[in-house]
N, C-alpha and C positions, 0 to 999 in steps of 0.2 A: 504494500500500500504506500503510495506518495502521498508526501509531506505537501496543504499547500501553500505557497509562498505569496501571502498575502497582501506582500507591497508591489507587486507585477499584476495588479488586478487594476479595472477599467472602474472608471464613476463616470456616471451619467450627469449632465448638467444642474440639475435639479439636486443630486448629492453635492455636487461642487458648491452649489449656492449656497446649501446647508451649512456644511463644514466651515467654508468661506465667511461667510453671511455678507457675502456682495452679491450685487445683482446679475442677471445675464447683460445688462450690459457694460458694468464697471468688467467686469472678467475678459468681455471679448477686446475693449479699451485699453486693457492694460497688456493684453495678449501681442493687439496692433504693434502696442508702445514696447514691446519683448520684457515685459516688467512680469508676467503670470504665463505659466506653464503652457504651451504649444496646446492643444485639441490634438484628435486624430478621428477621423471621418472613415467609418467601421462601414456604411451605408447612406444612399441618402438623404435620411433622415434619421440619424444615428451615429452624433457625438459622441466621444469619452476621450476620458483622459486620465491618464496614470497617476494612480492612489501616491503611488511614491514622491514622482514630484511635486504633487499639491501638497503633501504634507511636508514635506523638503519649503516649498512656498511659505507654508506657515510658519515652521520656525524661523528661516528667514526674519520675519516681518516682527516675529514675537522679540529676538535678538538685537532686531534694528530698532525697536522702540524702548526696550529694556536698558541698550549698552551705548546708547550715543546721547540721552539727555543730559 
């Protein structure tokens, strides 16, 4: 039985919003600006994007407001 590895798994936009709690369109704004993790287009109508890097994102952001005031 495989182990499975849970930071290689897909979120749909809607979890992204969640986790995030930015909007769909601050996400796709900062995406433009390469400030928030790439998308990857599974279908045509079927966003995701990798769990690892949005949460790579968020510490990011939690560090940048933590360690630079």
């Amino acid at each position: 039985m495989t182990q499975t590895d849970y930071n290689k798994q897909f979120l749909r936009r809607q979890k992204v919003e969640e986790m995030t709690t930015l909007s769909r369109n601050k996400i796709y704004s900062l995406m433009k600006e390469g400030k928030f993790p790439l998308s990857i287009n599974l279908a045509p109508k079927l966003v995701v994007w990798v769990k690892k890097e949005v949460e790579e994102w968020i510490e990011e952001q939690i560090k940048t407001c933590r360690f630079t005031a």
